[in-house]
N, C-alpha and C positions, 0 to 999 in steps of 0.2 A: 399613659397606659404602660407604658416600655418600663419608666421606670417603678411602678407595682412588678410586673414579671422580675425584677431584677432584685427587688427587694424580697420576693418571693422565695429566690430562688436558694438566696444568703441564708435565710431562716431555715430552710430544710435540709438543702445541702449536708449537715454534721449526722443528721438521720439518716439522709440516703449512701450515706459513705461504710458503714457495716453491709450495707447491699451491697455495692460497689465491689467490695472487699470479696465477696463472696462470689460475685460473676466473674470477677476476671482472675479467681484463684493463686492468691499471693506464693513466692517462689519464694523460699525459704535452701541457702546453703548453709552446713553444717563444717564449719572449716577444725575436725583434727588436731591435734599436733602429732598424736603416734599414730597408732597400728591398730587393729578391732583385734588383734592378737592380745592385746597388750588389754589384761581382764578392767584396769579402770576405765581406757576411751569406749570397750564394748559397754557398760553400764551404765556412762554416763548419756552415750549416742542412745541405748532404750531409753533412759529419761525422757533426753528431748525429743523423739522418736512417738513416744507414748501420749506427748502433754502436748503432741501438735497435729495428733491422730482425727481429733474432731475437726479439726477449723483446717486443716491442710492439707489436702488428695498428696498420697504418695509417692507420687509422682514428682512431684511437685517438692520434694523433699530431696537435695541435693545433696549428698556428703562424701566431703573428700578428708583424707590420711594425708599428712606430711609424712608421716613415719622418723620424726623428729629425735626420737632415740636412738635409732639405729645410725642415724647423718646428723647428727650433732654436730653444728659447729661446721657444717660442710657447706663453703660458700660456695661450691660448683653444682652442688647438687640444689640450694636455694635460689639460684639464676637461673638454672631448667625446670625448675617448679615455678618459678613466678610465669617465664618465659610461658609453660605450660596452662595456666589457670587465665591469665593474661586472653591467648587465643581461643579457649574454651568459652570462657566469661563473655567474652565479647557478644558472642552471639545470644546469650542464655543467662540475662543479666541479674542477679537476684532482688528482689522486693526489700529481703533484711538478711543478714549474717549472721549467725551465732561461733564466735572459737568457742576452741575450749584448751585449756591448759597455757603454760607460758609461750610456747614456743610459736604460736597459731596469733596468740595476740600481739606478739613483739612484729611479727611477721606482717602484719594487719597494719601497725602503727608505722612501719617503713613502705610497702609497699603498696597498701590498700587504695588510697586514692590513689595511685596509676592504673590500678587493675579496677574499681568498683568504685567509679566518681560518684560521688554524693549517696550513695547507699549507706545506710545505720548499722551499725554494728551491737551487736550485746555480746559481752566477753565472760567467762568464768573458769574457773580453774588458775586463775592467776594465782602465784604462791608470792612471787616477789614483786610489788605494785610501788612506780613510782609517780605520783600525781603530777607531778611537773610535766611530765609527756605528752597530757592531753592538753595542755591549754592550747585552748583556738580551736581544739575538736568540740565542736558542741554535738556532733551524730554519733558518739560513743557513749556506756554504757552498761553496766551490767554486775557481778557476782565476784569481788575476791574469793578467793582461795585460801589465800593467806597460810601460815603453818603454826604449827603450837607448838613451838621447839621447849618454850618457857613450863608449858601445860606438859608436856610428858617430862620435862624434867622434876618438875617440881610431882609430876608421879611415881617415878619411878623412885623418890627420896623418899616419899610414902609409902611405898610398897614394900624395900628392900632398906628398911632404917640403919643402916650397917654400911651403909653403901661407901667405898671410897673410892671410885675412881667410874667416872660414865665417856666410853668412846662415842665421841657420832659418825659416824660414815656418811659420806658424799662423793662428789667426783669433782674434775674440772672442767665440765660441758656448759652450756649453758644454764639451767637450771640446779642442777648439784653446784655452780660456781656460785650462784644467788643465794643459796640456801646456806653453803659456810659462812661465808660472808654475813649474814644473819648472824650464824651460830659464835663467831668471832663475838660480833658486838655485847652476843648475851654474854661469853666465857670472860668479859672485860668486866661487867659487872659483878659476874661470878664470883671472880678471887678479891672483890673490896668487900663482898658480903660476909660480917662474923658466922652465919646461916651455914654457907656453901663454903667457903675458905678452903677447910677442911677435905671437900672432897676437886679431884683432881680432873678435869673437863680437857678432854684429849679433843682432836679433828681430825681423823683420817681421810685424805682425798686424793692421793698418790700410790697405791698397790695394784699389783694384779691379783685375781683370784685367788687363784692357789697361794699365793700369801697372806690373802687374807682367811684362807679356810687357816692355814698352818699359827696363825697368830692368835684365831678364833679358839683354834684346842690348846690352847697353853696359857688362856686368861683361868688369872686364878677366882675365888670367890671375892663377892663385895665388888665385881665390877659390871656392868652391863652396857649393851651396844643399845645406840639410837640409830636407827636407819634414814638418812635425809634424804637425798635424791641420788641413785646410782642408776644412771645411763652405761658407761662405759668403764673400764677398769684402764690402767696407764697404758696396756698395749691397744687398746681398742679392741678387746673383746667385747660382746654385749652384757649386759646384765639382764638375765631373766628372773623375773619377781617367781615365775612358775616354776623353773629349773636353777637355779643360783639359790635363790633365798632360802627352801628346803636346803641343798648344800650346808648353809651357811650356818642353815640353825643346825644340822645334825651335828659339825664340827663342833661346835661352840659350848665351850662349860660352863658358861653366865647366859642370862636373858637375853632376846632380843626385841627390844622394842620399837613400833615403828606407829605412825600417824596415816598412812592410806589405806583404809580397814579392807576395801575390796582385794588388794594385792597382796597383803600381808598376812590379815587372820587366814586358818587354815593351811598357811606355807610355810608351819613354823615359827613365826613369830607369837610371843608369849600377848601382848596386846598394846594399848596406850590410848591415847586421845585421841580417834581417828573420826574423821570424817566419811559420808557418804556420795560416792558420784554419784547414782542414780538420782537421789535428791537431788542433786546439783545442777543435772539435766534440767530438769522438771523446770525448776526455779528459773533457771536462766532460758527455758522456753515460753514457761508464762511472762518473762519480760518480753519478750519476741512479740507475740500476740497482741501484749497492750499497746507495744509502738502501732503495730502493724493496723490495731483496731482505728487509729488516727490519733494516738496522744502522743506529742511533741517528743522527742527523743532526750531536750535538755532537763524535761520536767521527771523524767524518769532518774532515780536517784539510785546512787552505784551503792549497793548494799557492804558493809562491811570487811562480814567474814563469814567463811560458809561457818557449818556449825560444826566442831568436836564435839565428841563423845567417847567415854571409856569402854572399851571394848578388849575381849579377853581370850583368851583358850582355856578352855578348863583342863587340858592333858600337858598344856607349857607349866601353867597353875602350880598342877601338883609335880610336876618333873623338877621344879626346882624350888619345890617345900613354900611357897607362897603362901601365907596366911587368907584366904578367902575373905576374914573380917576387916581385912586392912582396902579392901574393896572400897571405892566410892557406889554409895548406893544409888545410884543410877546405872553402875555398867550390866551391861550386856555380856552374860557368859554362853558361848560356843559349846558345845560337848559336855554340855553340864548333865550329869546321870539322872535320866529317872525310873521309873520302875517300869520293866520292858512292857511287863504283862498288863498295865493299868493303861499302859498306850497305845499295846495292840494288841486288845482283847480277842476282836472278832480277829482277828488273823492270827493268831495263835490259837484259839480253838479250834478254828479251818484248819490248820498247820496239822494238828495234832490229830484231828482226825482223819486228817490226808493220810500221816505219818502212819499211825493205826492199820488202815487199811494197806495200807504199800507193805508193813511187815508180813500182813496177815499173806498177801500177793508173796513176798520174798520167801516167807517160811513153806509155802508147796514149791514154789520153783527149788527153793535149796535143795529140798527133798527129792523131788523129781531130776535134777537140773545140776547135780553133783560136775558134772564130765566140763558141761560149758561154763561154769563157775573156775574152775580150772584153766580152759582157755583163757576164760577174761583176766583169769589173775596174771599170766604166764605173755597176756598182748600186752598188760601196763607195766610192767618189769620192763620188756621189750621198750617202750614208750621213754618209759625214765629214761634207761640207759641214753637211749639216742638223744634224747632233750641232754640230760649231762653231757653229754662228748659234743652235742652242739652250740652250748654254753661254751665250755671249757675250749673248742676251737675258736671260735668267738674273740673272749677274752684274749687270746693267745694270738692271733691277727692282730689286734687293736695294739698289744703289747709292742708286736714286732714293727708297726708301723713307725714308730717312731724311737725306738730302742735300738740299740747294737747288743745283737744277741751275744756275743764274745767279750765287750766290756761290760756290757751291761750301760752304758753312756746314750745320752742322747745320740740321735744317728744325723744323717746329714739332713734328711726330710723335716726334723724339727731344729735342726739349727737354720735352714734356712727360712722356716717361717718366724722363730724367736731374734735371728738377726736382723729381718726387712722390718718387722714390728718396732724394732730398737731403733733402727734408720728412718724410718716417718717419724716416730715422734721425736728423734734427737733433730731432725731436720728444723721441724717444727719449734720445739722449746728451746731447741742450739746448747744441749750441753754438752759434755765429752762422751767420747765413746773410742773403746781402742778393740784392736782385734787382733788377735796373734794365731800364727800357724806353729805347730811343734812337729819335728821331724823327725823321728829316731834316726841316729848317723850308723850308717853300715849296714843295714839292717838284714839284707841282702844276707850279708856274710853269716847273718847267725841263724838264718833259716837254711843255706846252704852248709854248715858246720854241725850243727844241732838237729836240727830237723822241724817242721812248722808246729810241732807241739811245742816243742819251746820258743818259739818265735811268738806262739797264743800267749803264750804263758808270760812272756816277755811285754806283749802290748795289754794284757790286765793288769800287772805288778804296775805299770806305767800309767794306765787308766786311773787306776786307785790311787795312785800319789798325786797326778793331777788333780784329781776332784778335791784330795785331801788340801793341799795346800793353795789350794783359790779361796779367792775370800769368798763369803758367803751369797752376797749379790750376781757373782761370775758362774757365766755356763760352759761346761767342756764337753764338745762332741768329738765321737770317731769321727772323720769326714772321709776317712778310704784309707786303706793299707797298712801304712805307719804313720799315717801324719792324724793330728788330732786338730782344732781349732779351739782356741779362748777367744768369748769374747766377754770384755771386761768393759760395764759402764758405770760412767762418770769417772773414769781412768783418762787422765791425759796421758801423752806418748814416754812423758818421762815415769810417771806411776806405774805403766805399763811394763816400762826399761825394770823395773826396780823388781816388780812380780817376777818376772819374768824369768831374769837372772837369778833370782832365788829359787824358781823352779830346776833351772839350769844345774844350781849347783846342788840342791837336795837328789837330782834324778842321777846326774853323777857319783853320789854314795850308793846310791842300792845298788844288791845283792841277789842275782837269781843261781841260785841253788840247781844245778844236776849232777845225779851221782856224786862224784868227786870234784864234779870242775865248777867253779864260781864265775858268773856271766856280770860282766859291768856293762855297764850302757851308757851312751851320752844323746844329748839333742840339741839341734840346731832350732832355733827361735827365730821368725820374721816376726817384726810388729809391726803396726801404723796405726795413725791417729785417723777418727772420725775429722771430716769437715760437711761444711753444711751442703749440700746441695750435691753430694756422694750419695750413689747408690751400692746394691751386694756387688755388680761386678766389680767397678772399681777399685772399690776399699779393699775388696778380696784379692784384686790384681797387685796393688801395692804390696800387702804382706806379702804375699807370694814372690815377689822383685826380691821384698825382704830375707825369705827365707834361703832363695838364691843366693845372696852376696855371701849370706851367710857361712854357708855350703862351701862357695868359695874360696872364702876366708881361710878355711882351717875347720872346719863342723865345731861343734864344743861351742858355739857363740850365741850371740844375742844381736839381732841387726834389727835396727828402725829403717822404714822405708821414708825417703823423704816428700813431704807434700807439694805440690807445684801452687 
């Protein structure tokens, strides 16, 4: 008898397990890589969100942010996040995982089995997949990403038949490092092809912003940007797809074309092969489901590649003369014109006879209503004005925040946020970095002689030869009084000797001009070298040692400070 009940029990069991499934309400976490700021993680989270709505109470729907863009590459901040999920987890263990994007899954393949023993994972968003990783994981699972670097290039030779020269932009974080890396291997291929030979395949993954807007407005025609992965720019600013990317395109006198259709279309970018998160979502939640329903997690098979698709602007289109027919006839065009009136009929007849009637209304009040038509005109005057003057103060704070109103130069408030920028990452990557103090000698005397208009007059003629003669990578701020600050990177301390002294001796020629008498001027120069594991004060301390001896010396010099 015992064993009928047991044989019984084998045969039903796979029936009663969708029951099962539904009584004890499966727990489903949603593991991130960025920010719900960040327009593709919010589209991709409705996805799965949307396609887990039936089978899963909301509750019951866990989802956390690494915020992986903003901490790239941040091992203190990935040891307080595991540290963190780790104690959370424990208590509140999930049924099945979903990442999404690179940085949730790499994360998942280091850390997962300490934080979530034997729990399945389904991953998608991966852009750069390496199949070696999983052997021995049989409870992994899910949705490349993958990129069509191949697909927009080979689009953008189609669209733009003239084309000689295509930039890609990335970064050096973790994901824009995967994606060059990619784009390398194609650009190898590239110049053995008779096809592409011809045209010239650049990688940008080393600028900051404003270098790159200034590089953006001075590409000539026949060349176009591909946008791969930008996290961070070399200082570690952020890159905002919502604020940078407009930037980028308004600069920019070629095309910009990019493959993440949520982030890009609409922000400027002209279109390309791109993909959709919210499908993405979807897809990689209905694999969630199937495990979840009781199918083996090794039977479930890792899908390829999301899908591309051509996608477009029709106002990028026409902005940079794009032939419409050179389209692939599947894409999808954005802003594409149709006749206002055939699309909102009934709301343009309501419109118009709103309008109608409001005149009929306007044309007694005018008549009647002479006096207060007058006021109103005489409060939006009033109104302008103070909106202009509160623009125009506006702007003019922002200016002086980090300006020297008298050189016009950077002030100390952005040299010292441009030098500490320069010091983590030269910390970091270990190249050179030099920084020098400029003194004007005497200076005293010729604000005591002359009077401080010419002392002004004195530290501009000064400012402007400074900025003139730095090379183009180096920044010169006021830092107070008469002293100014260079700092010069990938300058070692002899490059910096060489600068330096040519500053020395060009500032030595000039000529300030009053009335009849001719003002010469000299400067004493501290420099020192960057080394690793130097922060602002003491680098700063050194030059300053530097500028002392100098002073010392005799003024008219150049003095290196030396390193311990």
């Amino acid at each position: 008898m015992l064993q009928k009940v047991l044989w019984f029990f084998l045969l039903v069991k796979p029936l009663l397990f969708p029951l099962a499934f539904a009584e004890e309400q499966a727990k489903v976490l949603l593991l991130n890589s960025y920010h719900p700021q960040y327009r593709w993680t919010a589209e991709l989270t409705r996805g799965v969100r949307d396609k887990l709505a039936p089978a899963v109470p909301v509750e019951n729907l866990y989802i956390e942010y690494m915020d992986a863009r903003r901490f790239a590459d941040d091992l203190v901040y990935q040891k307080k996040l595991t540290e963190l999920l780790h104690y959370k987890y424990s208590r509140y263990q999930p049924d099945i995982i979903i990442t999404s994007d690179d940085a949730a899954y790499y994360f998942m393949l280091e850390h997962g089995a300490g934080i979530f023993p034997g729990v399945a994972v389904v991953f998608c968003g991966v852009n750069v997949f390496y199949p070696e990783l999983l052997s021995g994981k049989d409870k992994i699972t899910g949705i490349k990403e993958g990129m069509d670097i191949s697909g927009n290039l080979a689009l953008i030779r189609r669209l733009q038949p003239n084309i000689k020269r295509i930039i890609l932009l990335g970064d050096t974080t973790g994901l824009g490092l995967r994606m060059t890396e990619r784009a390398k291997e194609i650009r190898a291929g590239w110049l053995t092809s008779p096809v592409t030979r011809d045209i010239m395949l650049e990688i940008w993954d080393d600028f900051s912003l404003e270098e790159l807007y200034q590089q953006a407005a001075r590409q000539e025609p026949g060349t176009a940007f591909l946008v791969l992965a930008i996290h961070k720019d070399r200082f570690g600013h952020y890159f905002s797809y919502e604020h940078d990317l407009p930037l980028l395109t308004q600069y920019s006198k070629v095309p910009v074309y990019g493959m993440w259709g949520t982030l890009m279309i609409g922000n400027g970018a002209l279109g390309g092969m791109m993909n959709d998160p919210y499908q993405h979502g979807t897809e990689a939640a209905a694999m969630a489901l199937t495990i979840l329903s009781g199918v083996r997690v090794s039977t479930v098979k890792i899908k390829e590649k999301a899908s591309y698709s051509p996608v477009f602007d029709y106002h990028q289109l026409k902005r940079f003369d794009i032939n419409l027919d050179l389209l692939p006839q599947s894409s999808l065009v954005i802003n594409l014109p149709v006749s206002l009136y055939k699309k909102h009929r009934l709301e343009i007849n309501s419109i118009v006879a709103i309008v109608m009637f409001l005149i009929l209304i306007i044309s007694i009040l005018f008549l009647n209503n002479q006096e207060l038509e007058l006021v109103v005109k005489q409060r939006t005057r009033d109104l302008d004005l103070r909106n202009k003057a509160l623009e125009a103060n506006s702007n003019f704070m922002k200016h002086q925040a980090n300006t020297d109103v008298l050189t016009n130069l950077a002030n100390r408030r952005a040299g010292l946020e441009e030098i500490n920028a320069y010091i983590s990452r030269f910390n970091r990557d270990n190249k050179t970095f030099a920084l020098a103090i400029v003194d004007i000698d005497f200076f005293k005397n010729i604000n005591d002689s002359y009077g401080h208009d010419v002392g002004d007059k004195v530290l501009q003629v000064l400012g402007a030869c400074l900025k003139r003669l730095t090379r183009p990578g180096d920044h010169v701020y006021r830092w107070g009084g008469e002293e100014f600050l260079i700092a010069l990177p990938y300058a070692d301390v002899q490059a910096c000797l060489v600068i330096c002294q040519r500053l020395r001796e060009k500032v030595s020629e000039l000529v300030i001009n009053r009335h009849d008498d001719k003002i010469n001027i000299t400067v004493s120069i501290g420099v020192t070298n960057f080394v690793c594991g130097d922060n602002f004060e003491r680098l700063f301390a050194r030059a300053d040692k530097a500028l002392y001896d100098a002073k010392r010396n005799g003024r008219n010099r150049v003095e290196a400070a030396p390193v311990d």
